[in-house]
VEXDREN-2710 file (C-alpha; in Angstrom, 1 decimal):
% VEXDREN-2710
k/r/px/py/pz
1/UNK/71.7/77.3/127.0
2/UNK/68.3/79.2/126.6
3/UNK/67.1/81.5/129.3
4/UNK/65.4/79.6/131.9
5/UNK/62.3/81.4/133.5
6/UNK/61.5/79.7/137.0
7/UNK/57.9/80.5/138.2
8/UNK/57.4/80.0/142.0
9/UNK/54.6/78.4/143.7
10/UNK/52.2/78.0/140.6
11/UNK/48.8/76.4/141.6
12/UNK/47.4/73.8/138.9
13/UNK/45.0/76.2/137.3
14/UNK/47.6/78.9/136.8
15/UNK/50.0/76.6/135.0
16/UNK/46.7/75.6/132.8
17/UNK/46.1/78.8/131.9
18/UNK/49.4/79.3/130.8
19/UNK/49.1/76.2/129.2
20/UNK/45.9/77.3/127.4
21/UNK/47.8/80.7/126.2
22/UNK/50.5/79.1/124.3
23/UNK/48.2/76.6/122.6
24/UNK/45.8/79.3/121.4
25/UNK/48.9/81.8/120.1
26/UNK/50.2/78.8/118.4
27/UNK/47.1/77.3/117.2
28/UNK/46.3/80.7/115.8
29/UNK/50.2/80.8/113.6
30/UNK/49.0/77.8/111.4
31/UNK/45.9/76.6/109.6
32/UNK/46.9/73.2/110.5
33/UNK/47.5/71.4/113.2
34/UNK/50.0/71.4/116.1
35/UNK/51.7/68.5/117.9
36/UNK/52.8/69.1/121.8
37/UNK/54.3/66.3/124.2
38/UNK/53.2/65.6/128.0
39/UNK/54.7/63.9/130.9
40/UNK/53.0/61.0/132.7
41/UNK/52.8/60.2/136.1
42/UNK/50.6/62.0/139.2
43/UNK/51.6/65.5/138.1
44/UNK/50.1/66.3/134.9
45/UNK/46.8/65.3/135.0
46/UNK/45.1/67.8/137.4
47/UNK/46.9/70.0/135.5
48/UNK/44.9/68.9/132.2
49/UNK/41.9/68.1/134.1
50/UNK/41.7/72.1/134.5
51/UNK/43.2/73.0/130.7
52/UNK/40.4/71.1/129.4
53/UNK/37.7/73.2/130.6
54/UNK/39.0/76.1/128.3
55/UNK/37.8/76.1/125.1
56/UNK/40.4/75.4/122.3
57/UNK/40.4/73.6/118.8
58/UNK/40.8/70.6/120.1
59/UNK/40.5/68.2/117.1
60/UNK/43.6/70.2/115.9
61/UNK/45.9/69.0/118.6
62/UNK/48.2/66.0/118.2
63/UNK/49.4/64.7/121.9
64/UNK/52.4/62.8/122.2
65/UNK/53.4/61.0/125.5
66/UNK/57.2/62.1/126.2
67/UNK/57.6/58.2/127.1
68/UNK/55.4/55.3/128.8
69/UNK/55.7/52.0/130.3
70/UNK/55.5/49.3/128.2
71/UNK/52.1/47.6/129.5
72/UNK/48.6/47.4/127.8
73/UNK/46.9/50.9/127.8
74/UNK/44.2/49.8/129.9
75/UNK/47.1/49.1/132.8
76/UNK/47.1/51.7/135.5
77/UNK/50.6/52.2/134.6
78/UNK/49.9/53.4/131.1
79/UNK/50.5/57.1/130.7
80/UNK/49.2/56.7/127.3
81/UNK/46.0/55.3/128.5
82/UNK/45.4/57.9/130.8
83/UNK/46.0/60.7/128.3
84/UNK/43.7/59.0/125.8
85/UNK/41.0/58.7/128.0
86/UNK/41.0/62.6/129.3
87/UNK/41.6/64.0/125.8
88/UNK/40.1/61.6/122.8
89/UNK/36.8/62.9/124.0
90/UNK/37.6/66.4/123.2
91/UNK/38.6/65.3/119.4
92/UNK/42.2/65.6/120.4
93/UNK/44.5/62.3/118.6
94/UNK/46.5/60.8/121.1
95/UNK/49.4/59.2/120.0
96/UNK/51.2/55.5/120.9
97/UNK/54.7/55.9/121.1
98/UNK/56.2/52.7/119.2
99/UNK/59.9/52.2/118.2
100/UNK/59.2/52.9/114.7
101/UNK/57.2/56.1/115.1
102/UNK/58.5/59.2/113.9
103/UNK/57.9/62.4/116.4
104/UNK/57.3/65.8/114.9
105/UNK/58.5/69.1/115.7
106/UNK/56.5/69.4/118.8
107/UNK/55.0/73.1/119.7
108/UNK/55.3/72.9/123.2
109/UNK/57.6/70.0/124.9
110/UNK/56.2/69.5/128.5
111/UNK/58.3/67.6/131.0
112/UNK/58.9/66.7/134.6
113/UNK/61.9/65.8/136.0
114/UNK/63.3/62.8/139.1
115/UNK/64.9/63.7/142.0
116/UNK/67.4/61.7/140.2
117/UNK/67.7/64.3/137.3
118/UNK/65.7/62.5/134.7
119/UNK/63.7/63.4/132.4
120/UNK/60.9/61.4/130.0
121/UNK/62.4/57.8/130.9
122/UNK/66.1/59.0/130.0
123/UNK/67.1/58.0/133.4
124/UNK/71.1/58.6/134.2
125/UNK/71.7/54.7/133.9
126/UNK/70.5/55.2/130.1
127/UNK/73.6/57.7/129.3
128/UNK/70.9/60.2/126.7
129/UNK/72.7/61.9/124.3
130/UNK/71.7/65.1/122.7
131/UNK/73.5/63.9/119.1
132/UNK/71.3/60.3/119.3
133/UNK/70.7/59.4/116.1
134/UNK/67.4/57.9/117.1
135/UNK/64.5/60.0/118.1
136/UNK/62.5/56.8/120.3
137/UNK/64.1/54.6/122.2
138/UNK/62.9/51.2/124.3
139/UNK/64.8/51.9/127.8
140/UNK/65.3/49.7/130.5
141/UNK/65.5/52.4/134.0
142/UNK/68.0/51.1/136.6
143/UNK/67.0/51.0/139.5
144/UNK/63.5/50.1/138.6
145/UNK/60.9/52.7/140.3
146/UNK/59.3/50.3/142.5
147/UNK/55.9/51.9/141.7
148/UNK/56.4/51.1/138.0
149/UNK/59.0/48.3/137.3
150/UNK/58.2/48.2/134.0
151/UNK/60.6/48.9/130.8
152/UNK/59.8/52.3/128.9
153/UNK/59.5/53.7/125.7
154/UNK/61.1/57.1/125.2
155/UNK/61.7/60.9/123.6
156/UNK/65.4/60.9/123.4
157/UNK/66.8/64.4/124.0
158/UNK/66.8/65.2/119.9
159/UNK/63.3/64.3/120.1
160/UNK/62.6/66.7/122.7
161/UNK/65.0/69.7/121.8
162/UNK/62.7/69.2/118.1
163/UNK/60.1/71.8/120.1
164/UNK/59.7/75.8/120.0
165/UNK/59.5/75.9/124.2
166/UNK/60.6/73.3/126.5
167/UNK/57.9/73.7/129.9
168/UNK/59.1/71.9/133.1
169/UNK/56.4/71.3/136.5
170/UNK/58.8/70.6/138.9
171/UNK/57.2/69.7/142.7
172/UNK/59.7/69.6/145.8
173/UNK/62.5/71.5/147.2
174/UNK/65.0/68.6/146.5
175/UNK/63.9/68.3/142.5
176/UNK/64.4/72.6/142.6
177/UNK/67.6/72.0/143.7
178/UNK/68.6/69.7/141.1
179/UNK/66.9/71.9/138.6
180/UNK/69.0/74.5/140.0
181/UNK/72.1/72.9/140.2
182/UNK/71.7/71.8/136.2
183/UNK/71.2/74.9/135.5
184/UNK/74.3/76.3/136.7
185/UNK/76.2/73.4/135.2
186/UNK/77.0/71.9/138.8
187/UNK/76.4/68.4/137.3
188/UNK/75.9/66.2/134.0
189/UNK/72.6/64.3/134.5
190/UNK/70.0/64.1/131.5
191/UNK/67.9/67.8/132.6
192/UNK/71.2/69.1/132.4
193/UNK/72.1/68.0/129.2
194/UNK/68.6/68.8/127.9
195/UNK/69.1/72.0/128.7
196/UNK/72.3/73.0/128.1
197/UNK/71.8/72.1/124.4
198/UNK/68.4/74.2/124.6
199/UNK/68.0/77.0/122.5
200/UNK/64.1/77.4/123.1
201/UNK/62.5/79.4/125.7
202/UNK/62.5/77.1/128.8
203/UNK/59.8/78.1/132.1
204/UNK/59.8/76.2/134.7
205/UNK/56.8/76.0/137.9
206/UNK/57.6/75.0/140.9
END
């Protein structure tokens, strides 16, 4: 397992600015471009909202979503809809996930975790492995998240672990816990097996 750096009590516009460093340093190693992933749900986006006032090539960045629902992108629901509709503007190509897509090697893998240890859509119900042949898979999440109860399309761990840093925003005293605990190796749900196959740099906010 990588190191894991935990930052306490990060505020939206510290995490962007952190955000903004490592896209500049990495956007400055290449001539190209750069692809990064980013979670979905309530998290994220004030996050973003505050990255994208920094000024940065955007038109050179490649977004992935690390999974979505599988509605229409003009659903509430749609992570991918969201992301397109903060970034696209800024020249940024946002990509749909589909089963036959093939994800890069990302520069930065964003992710947050459940209080039920999963990560992207990889819920515990989906067994992820970090030998999947496969580097998208359609998931069905068991229980359904009553405030999505929709069937998702996912990174797989491979998928993610393609990445040069793996970056975790992680709200709540019980999800620290569970961050904690994989960590340590105190259980076997997918953020532990994520990162116990990491050999990236891994930070975490809290």
């Amino acid at each position: 397992m990588a190191q894991v750096q935990i930052i306490d009590d990060a505020g939206d516009a510290q995490i962007a600015e952190w955000l903004f460093a490592r896209l500049d340093a990495a956007l400055a190693r290449t001539v190209g471009g750069i692809a990064i992933t980013v979670p979905g749900g309530s998290t994220p986006f004030p996050i973003l909202a505050a990255l994208v006032e920094r000024h940065l090539d955007w038109r050179r960045l490649s977004v992935w979503p690390g999974d979505d629902r599988l509605v229409s992108e003009d659903h509430p629901a749609s992570n991918t809809g969201r992301i397109r509709a903060l970034l696209e503007p800024l020249g940024v190509s946002v990509v749909t996930l589909t089963e036959a897509g093939e994800p890069p090697h990302f520069s930065l893998a964003w992710l947050g975790m459940g209080s039920d240890g999963h990560v992207a859509s990889l819920f515990p119900n989906t067994d992820p492995q970090v030998d999947d042949p496969q580097l998208l898979r359609r998931l069905t999440p068991d229980p359904l998240p009553p405030e999505a109860p929709f069937d998702r399309i996912t990174l797989t761990l491979p998928a993610l672990l393609r990445s040069d840093e793996l970056l975790f925003v992680i709200r709540g005293a019980e999800k620290r816990a569970v961050f904690e605990a994989a960590i340590d190796g105190e259980h076997d749900l997918p953020v532990a097996r994520l990162l116990g196959a990491a050999r990236q740099p891994v930070t975490c906010f809290t």
